[in-house]
gemmi code that builds the backbone of each chain (N, CA, C; Angstrom):
import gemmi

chains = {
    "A": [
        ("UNK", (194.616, 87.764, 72.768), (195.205, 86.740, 73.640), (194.287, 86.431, 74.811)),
        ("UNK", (193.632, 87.715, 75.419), (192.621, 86.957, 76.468), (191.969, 86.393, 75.756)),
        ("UNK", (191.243, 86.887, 74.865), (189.855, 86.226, 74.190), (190.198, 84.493, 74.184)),
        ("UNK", (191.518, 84.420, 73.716), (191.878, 83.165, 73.276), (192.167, 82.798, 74.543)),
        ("UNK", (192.236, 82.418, 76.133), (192.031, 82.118, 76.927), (190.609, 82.083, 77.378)),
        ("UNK", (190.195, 83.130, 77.319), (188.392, 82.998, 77.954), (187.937, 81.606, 76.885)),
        ("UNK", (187.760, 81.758, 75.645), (187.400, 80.645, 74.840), (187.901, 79.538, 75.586)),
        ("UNK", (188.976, 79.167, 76.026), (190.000, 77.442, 75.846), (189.239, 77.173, 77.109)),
        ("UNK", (189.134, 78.504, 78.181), (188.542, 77.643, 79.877), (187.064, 77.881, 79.333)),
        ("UNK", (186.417, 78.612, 79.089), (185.049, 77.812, 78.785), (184.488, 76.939, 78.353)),
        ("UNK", (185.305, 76.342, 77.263), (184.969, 75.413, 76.153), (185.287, 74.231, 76.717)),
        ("UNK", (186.468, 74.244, 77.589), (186.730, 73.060, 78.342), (186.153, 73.000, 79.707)),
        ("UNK", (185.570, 74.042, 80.577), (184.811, 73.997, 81.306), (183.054, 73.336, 80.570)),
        ("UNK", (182.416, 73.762, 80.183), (180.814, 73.299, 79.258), (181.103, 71.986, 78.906)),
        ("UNK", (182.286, 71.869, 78.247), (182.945, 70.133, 78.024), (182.906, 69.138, 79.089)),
        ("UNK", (183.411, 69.513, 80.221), (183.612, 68.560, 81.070), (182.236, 68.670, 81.983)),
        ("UNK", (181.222, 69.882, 81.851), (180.080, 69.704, 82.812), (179.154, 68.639, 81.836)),
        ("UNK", (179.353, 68.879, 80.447), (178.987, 68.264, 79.747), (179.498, 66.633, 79.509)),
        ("UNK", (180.602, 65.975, 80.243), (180.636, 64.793, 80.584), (179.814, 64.387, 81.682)),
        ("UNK", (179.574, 65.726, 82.538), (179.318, 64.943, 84.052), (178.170, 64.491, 83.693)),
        ("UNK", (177.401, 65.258, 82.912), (176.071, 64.785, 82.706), (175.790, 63.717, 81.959)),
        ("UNK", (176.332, 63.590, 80.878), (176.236, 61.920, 80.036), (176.691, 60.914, 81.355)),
        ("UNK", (177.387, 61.646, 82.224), (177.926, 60.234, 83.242), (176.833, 59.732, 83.914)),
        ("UNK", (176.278, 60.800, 84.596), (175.209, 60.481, 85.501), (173.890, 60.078, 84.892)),
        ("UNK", (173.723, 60.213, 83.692), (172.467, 59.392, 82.872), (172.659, 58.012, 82.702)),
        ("UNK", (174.316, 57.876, 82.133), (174.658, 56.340, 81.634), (175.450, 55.514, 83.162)),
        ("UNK", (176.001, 56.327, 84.435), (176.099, 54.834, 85.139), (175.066, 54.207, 85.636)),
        ("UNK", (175.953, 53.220, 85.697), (174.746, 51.830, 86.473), (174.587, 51.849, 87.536)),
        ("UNK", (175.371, 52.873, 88.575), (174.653, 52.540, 89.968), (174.995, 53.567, 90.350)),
        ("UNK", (174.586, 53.884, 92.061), (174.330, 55.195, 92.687), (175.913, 55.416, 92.939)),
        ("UNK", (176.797, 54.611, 93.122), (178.276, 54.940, 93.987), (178.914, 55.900, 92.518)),
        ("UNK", (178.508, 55.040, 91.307), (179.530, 55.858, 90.236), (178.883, 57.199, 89.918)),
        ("UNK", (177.746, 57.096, 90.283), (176.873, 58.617, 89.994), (177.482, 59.745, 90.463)),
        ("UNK", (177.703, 58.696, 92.257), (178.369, 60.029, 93.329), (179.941, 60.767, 92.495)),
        ("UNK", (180.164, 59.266, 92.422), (181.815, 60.033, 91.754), (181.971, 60.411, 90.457)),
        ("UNK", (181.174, 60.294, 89.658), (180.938, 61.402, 88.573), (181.101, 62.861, 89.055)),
        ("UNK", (180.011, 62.979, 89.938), (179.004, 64.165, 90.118), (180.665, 64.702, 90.665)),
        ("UNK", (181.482, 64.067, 91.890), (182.187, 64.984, 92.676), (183.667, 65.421, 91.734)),
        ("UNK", (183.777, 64.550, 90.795), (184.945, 64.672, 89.907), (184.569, 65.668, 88.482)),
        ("UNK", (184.040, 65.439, 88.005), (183.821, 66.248, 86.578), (183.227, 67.717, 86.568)),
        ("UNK", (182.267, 67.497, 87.633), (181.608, 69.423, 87.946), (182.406, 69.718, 88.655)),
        ("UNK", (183.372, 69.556, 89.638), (184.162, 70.410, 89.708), (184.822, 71.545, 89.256)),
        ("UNK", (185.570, 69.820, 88.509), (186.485, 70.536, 87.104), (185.811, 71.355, 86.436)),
        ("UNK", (185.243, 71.376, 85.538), (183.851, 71.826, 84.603), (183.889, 73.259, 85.856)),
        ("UNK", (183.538, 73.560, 86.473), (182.674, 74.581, 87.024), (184.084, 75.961, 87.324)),
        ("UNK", (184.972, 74.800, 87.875), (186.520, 75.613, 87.927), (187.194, 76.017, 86.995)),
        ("UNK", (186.748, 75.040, 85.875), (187.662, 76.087, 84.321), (186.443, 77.123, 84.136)),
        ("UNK", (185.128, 76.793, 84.448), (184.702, 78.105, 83.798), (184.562, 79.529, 84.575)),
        ("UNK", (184.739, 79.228, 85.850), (184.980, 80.265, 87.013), (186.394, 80.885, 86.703)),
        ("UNK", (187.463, 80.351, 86.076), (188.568, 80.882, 85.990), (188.206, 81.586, 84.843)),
        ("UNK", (187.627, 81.711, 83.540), (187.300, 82.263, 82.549), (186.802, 83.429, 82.958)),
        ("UNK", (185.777, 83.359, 83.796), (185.581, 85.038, 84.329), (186.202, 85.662, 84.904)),
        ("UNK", (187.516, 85.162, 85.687), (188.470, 85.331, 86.579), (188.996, 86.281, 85.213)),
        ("UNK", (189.739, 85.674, 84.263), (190.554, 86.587, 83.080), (189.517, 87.601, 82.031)),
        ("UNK", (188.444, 87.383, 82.529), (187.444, 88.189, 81.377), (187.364, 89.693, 82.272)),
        ("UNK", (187.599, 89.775, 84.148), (187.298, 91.032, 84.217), (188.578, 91.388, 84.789)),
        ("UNK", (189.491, 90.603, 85.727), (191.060, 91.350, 85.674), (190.826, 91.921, 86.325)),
        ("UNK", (189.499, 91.738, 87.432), (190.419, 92.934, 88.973), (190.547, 92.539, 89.622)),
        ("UNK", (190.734, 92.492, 90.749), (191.273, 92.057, 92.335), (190.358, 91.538, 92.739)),
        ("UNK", (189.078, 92.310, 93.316), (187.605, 91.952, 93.737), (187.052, 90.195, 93.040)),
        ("UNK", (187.292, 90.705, 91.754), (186.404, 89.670, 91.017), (187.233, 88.390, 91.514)),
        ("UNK", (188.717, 88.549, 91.078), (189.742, 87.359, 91.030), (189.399, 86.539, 92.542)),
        ("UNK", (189.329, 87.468, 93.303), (189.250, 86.842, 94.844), (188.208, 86.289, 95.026)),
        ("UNK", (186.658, 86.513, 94.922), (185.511, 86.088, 94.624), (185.926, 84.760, 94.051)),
        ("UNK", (186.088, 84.604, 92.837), (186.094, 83.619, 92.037), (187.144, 82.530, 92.548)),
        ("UNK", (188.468, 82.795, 93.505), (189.016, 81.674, 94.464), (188.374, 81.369, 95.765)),
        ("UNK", (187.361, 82.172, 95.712), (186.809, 81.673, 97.176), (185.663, 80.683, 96.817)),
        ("UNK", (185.050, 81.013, 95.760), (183.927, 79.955, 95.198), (184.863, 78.613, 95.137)),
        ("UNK", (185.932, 78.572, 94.013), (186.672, 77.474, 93.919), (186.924, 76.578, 94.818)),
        ("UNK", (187.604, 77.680, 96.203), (188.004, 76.726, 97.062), (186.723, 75.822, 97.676)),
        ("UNK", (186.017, 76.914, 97.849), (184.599, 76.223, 98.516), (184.376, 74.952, 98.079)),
        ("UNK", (184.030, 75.151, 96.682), (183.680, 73.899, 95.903), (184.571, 72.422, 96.308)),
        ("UNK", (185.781, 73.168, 95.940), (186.848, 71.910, 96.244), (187.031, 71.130, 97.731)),
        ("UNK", (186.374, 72.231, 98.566), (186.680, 71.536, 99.919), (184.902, 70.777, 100.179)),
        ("UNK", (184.235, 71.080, 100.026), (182.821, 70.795, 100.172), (182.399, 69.682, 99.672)),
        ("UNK", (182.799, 69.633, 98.249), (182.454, 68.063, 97.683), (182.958, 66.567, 97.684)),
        ("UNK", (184.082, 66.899, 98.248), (184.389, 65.270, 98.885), (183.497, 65.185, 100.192)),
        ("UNK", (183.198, 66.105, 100.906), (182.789, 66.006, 102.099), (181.029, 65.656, 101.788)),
        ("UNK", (180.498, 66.053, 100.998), (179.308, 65.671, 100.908), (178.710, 64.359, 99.940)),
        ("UNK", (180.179, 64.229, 99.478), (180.044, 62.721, 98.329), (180.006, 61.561, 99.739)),
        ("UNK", (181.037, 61.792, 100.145), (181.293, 61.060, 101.715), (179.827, 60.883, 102.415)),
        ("UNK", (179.195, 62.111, 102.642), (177.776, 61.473, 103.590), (176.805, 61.228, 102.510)),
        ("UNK", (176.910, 61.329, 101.447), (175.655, 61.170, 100.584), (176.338, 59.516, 100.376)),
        ("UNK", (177.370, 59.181, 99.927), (177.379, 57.854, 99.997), (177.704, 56.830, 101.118)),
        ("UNK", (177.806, 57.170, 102.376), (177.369, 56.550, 103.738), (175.686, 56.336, 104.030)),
        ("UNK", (174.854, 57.634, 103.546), (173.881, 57.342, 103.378), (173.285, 56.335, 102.926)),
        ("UNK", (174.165, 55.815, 101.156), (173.163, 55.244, 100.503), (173.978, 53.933, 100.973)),
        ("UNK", (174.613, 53.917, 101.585), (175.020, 52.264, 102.247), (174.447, 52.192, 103.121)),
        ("UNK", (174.005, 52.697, 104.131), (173.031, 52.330, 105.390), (171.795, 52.121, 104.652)),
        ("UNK", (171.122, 52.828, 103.309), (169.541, 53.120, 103.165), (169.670, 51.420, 102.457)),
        ("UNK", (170.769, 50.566, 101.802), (170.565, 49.250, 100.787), (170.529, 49.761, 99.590)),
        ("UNK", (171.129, 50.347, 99.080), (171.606, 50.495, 97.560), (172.939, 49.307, 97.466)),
        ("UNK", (172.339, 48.797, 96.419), (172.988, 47.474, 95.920), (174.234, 48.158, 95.415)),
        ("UNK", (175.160, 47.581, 94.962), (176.745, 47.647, 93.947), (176.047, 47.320, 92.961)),
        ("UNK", (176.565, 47.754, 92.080), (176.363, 47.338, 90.163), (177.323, 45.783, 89.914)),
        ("UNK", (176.912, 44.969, 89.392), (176.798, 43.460, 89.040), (178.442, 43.243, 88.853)),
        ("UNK", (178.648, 43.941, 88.358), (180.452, 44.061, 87.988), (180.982, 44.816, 88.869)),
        ("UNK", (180.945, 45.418, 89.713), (181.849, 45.870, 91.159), (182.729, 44.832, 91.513)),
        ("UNK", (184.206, 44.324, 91.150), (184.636, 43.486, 91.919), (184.760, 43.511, 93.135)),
        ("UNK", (185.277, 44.471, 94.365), (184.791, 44.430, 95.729), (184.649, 45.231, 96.222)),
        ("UNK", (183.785, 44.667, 97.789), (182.773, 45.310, 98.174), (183.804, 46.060, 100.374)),
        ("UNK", (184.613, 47.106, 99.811), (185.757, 46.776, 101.452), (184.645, 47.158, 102.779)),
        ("UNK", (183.757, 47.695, 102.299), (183.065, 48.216, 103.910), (181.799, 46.760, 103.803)),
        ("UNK", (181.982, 45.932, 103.700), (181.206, 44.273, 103.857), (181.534, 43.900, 105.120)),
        ("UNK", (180.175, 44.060, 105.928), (180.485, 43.520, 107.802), (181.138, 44.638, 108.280)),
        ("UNK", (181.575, 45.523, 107.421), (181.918, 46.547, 108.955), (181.862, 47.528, 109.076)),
        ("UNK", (180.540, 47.613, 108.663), (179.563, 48.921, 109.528), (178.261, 48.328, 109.910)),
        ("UNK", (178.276, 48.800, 111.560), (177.381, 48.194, 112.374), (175.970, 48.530, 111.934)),
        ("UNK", (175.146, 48.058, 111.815), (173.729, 48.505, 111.103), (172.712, 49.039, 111.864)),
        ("UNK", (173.157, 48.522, 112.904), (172.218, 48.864, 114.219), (172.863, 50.489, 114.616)),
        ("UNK", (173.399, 50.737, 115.431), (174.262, 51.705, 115.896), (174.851, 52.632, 114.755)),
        ("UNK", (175.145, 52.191, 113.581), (175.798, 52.623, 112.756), (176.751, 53.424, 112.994)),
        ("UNK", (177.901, 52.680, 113.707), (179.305, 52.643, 114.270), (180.147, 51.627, 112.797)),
        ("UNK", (181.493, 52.419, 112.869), (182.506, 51.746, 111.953), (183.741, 50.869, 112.719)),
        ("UNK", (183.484, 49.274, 112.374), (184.815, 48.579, 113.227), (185.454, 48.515, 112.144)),
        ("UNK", (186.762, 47.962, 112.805), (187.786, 47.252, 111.860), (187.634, 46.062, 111.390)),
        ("UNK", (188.773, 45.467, 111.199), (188.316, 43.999, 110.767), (188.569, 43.099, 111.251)),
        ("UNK", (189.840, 43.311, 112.048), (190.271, 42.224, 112.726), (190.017, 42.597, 114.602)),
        ("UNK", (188.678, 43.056, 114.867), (188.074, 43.325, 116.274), (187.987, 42.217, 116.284)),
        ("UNK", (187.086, 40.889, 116.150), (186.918, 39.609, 116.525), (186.412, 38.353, 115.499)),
        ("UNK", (187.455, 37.719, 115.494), (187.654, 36.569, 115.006), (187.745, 36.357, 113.295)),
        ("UNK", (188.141, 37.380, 112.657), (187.813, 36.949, 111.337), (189.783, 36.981, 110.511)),
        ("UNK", (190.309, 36.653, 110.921), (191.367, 36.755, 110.779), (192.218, 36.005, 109.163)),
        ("UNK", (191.296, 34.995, 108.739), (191.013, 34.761, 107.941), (190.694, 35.560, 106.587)),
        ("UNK", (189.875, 36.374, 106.783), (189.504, 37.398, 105.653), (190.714, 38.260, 105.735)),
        ("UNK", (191.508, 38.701, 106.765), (192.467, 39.514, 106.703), (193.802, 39.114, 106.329)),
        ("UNK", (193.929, 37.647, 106.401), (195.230, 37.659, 105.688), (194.986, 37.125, 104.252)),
        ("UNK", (193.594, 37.021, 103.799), (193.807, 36.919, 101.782), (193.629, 38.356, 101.637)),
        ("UNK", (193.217, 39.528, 102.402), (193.389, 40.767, 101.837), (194.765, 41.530, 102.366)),
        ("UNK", (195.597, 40.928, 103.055), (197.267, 41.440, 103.757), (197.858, 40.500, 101.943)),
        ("UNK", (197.488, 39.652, 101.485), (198.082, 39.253, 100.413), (197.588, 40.304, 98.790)),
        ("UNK", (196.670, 40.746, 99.157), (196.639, 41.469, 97.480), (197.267, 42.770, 97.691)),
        ("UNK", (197.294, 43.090, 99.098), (198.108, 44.644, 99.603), (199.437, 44.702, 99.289)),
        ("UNK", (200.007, 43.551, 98.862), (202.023, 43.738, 98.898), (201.706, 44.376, 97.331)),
        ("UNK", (201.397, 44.419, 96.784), (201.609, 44.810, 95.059), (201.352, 46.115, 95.130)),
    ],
    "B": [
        ("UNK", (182.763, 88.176, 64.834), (181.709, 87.465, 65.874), (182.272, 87.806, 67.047)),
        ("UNK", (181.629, 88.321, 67.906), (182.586, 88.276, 69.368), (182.726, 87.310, 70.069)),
        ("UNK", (183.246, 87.464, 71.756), (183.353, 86.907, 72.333), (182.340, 86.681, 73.009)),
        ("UNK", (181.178, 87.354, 73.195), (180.044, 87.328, 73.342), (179.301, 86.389, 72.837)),
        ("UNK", (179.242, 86.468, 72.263), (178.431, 85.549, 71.073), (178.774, 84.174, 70.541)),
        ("UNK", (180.145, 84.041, 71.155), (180.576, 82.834, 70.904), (179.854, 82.503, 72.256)),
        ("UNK", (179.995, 82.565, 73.382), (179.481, 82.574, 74.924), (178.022, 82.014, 74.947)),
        ("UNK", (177.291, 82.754, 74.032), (175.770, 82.847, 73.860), (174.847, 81.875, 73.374)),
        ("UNK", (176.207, 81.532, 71.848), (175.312, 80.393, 70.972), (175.999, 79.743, 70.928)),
        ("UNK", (177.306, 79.273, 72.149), (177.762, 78.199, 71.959), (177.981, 77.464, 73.457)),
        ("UNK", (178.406, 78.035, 74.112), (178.674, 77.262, 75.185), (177.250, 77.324, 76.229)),
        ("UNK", (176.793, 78.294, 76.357), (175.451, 78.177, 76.902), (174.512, 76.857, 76.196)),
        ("UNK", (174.015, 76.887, 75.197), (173.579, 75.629, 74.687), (174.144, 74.523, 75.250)),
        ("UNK", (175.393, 74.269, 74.944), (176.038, 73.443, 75.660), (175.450, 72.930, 76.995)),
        ("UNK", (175.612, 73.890, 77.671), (175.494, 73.691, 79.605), (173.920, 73.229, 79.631)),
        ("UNK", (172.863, 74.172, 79.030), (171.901, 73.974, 79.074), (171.030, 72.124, 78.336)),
        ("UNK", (171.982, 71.929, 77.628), (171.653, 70.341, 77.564), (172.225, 69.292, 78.419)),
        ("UNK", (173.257, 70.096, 79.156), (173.761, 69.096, 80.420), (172.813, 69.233, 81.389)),
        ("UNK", (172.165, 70.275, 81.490), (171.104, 70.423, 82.163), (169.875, 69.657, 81.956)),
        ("UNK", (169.691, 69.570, 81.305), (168.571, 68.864, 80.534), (168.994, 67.185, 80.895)),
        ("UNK", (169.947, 66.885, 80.256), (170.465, 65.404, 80.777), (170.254, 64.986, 82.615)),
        ("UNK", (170.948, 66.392, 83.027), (170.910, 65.919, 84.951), (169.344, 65.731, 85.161)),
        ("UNK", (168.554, 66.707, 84.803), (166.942, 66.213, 84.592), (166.270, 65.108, 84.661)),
        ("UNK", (166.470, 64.706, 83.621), (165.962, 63.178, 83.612), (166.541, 62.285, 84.158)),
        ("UNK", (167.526, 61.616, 84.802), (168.329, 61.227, 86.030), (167.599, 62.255, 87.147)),
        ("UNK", (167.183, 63.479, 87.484), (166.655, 63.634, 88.807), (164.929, 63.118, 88.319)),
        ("UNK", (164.802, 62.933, 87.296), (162.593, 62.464, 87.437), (163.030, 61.244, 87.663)),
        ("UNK", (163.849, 60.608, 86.961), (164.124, 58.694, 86.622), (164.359, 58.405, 87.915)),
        ("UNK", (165.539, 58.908, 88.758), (166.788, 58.087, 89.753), (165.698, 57.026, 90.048)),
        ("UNK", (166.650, 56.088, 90.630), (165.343, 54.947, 91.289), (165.295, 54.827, 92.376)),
        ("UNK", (166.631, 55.817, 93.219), (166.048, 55.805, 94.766), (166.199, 57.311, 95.306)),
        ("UNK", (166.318, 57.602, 96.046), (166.047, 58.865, 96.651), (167.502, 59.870, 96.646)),
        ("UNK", (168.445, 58.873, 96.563), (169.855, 59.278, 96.790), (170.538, 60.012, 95.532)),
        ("UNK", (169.985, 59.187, 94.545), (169.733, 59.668, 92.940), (169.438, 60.857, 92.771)),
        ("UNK", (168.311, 60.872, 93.388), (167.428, 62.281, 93.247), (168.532, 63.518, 93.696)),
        ("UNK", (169.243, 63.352, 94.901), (169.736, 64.272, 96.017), (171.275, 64.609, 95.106)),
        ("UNK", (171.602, 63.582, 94.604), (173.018, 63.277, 93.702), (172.267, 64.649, 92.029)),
        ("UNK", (171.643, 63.807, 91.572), (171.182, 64.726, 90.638), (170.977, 66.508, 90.844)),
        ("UNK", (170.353, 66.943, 91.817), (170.024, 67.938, 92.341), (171.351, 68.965, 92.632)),
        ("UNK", (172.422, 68.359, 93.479), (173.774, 68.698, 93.771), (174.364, 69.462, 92.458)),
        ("UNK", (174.065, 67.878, 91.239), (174.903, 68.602, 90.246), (174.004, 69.699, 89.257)),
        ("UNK", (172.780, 69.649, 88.955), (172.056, 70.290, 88.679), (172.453, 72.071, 89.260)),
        ("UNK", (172.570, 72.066, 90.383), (173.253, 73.367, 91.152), (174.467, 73.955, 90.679)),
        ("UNK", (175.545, 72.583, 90.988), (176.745, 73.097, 90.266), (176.635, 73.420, 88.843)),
        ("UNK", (175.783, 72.869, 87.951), (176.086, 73.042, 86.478), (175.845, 74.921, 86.525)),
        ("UNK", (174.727, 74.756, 87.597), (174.407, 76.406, 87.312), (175.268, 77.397, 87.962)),
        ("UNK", (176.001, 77.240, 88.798), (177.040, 77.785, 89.158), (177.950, 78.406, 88.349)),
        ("UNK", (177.881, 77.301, 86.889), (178.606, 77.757, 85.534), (178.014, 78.217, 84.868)),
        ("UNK", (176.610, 78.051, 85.176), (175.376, 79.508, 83.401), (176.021, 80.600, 84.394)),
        ("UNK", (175.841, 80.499, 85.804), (175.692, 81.808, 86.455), (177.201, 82.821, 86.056)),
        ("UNK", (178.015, 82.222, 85.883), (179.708, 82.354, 85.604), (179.773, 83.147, 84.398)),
        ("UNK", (179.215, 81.981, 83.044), (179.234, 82.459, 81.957), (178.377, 83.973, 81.731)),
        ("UNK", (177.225, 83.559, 82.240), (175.928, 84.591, 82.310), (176.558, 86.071, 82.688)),
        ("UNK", (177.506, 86.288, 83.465), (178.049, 87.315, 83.972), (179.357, 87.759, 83.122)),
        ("UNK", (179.840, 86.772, 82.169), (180.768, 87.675, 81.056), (180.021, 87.675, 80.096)),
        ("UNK", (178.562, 87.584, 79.659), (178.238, 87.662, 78.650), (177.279, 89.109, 78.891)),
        ("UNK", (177.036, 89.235, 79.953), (176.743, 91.260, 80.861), (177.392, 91.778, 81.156)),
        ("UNK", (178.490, 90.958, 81.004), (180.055, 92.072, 82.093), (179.718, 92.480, 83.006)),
        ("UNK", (178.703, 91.725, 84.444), (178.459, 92.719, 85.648), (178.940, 91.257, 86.481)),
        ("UNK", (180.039, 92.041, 87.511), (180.745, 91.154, 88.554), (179.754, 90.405, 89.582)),
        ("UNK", (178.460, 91.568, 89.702), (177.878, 91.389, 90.763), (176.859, 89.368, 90.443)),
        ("UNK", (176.877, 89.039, 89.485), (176.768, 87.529, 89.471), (177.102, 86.398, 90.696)),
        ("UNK", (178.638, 86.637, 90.271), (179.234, 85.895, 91.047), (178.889, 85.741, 92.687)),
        ("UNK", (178.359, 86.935, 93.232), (177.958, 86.614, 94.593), (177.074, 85.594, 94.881)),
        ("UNK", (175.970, 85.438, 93.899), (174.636, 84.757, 94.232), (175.363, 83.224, 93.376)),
        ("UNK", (176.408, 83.534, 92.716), (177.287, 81.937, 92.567), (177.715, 81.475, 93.814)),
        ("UNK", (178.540, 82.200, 94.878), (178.779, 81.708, 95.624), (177.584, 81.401, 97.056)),
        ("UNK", (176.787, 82.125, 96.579), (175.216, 81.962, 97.764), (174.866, 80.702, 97.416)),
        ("UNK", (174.930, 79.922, 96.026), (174.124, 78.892, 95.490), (175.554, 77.900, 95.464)),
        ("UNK", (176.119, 77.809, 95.791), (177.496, 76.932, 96.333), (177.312, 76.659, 97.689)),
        ("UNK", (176.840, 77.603, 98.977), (176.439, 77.100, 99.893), (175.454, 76.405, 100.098)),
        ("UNK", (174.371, 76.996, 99.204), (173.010, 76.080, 99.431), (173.171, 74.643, 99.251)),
        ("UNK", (174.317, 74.350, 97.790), (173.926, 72.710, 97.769), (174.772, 72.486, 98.582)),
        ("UNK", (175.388, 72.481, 99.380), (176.355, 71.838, 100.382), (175.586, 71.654, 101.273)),
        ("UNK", (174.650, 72.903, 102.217), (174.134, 72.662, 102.798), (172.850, 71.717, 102.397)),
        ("UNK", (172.557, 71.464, 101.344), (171.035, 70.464, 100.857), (171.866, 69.301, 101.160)),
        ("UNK", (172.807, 68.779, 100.734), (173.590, 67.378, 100.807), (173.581, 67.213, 101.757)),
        ("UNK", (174.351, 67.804, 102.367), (174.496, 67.332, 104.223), (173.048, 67.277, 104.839)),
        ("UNK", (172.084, 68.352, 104.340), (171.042, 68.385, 105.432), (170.095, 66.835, 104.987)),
        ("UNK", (170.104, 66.840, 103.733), (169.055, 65.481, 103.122), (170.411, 63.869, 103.403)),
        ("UNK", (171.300, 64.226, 103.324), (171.943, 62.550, 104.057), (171.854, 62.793, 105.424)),
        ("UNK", (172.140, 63.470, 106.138), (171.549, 63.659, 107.860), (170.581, 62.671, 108.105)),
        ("UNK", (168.939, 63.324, 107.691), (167.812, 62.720, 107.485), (167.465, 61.749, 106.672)),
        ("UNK", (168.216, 61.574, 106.039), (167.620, 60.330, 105.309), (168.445, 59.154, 105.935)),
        ("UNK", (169.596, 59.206, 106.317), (170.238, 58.307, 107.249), (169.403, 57.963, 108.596)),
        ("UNK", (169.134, 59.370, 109.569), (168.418, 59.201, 110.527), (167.031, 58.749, 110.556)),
        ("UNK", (166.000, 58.535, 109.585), (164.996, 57.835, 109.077), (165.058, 56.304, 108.898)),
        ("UNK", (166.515, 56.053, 108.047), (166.413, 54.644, 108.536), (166.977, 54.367, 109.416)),
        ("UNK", (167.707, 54.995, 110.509), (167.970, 54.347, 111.626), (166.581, 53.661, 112.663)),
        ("UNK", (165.522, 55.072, 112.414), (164.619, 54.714, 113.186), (163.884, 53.545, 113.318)),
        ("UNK", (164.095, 53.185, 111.868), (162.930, 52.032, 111.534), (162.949, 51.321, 112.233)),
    ],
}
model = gemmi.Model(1)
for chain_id, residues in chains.items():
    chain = gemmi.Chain(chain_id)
    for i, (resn, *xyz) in enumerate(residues, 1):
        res = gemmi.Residue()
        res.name, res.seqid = resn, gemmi.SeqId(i, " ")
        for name, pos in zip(("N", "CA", "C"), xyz):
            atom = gemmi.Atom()
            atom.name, atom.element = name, gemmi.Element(name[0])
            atom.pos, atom.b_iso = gemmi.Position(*pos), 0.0
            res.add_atom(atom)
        chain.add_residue(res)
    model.add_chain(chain)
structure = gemmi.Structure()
structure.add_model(model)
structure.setup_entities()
């Protein structure tokens, strides 16, 4: 019965690191790369960390292996976040089919400060996007 | 066949061609961010040989230098968007 657990989280852990990687070869641009990378190795890395979790069954190990987890889980939104603020200040384009683009005009380029949208005068752009928000 | 060995000649192969895939996306990327994105996951994938690698020895002591190499790429991400942000500010 373990065995047959260690197998199911490894196999589905190697599986899903093994998506992240076809992901990040085949998208088309840097934003879907990021969210590949922060969604699938996770997963992938957490089923297979739990596999060793049930392969040694002691206390020590089990705790080890939630502290990596958590790490992981708290760390990688946070670094998808500045790695892709980065690549919006450095001019990395959107991929051709991105229908929209929400941080357009408002992040200051100079200063690289974040406004809102309706600081001055565009009030216009804000009520055709107050209309796709009711749904 | 054990469980071992299923570990050995099957899922290791596995990881190790995801490896191979993050590779060429880190020589190719076409900008620098690519590179830093590639690298991240390149780390994490190994986070999981390092995982597997340690039930296929049965020695716990693995997992530490998993979690040493969990800090490092956190800290590489943050430290390379820092600077690479603050580079083009300068321009």
């Amino acid at each position: 019965m373990t065995n047959f657990f260690i197998i199911l989280l490894s196999t589905a852990g190697a599986l899903f690191s093994l998506l992240a990687a076809i992901g990040i070869i085949r998208m088309p641009d840097t934003y879907l790369r990021i969210s590949v990378n922060t969604k699938a190795a996770t997963l992938g890395v957490g089923l297979m960390l739990g596999s060793a979790a049930v392969f040694f069954q002691e206390f020590s190990v089990t705790t080890r292996v939630q502290a990596i987890i958590i790490f992981i889980l708290l760390t990688a939104p946070v670094g998808a976040h500045l790695i892709g603020r980065t690549s919006y200040f450095t001019g990395n384009k959107l991929w051709k089919g991105s229908v929209i683009d929400d941080l357009k005009g408002k992040y200051d380029l100079k200063s690289h400060e974040l406004k809102s949208d309706n600081a001055d005068g565009k009030k216009k752009r804000r009520t055709k996007d107050s209309k796709q928000a009711d749904f | 066949m054990s469980i071992q060995d299923y570990l050995e000649y099957v899922i290791i192969p596995i990881l190790v061609l995801s490896e191979l895939l993050v590779f060429i996306r880190f020589i190719k990327g076409p900008s620098v961010i690519d590179r830093v994105v590639a690298l991240d996951l390149i780390v994490t994938i190994g986070i999981g040989i390092i995982s597997i690698y340690s039930i296929i020895t049965s020695r716990s002591n693995f997992l530490d230098i998993a979690m040493i190499l969990a800090l490092i790429a956190f800290l590489g991400t943050v430290a390379f968007s820092y600077y690479l942000e603050k580079r083009n500010k300068n321009d």
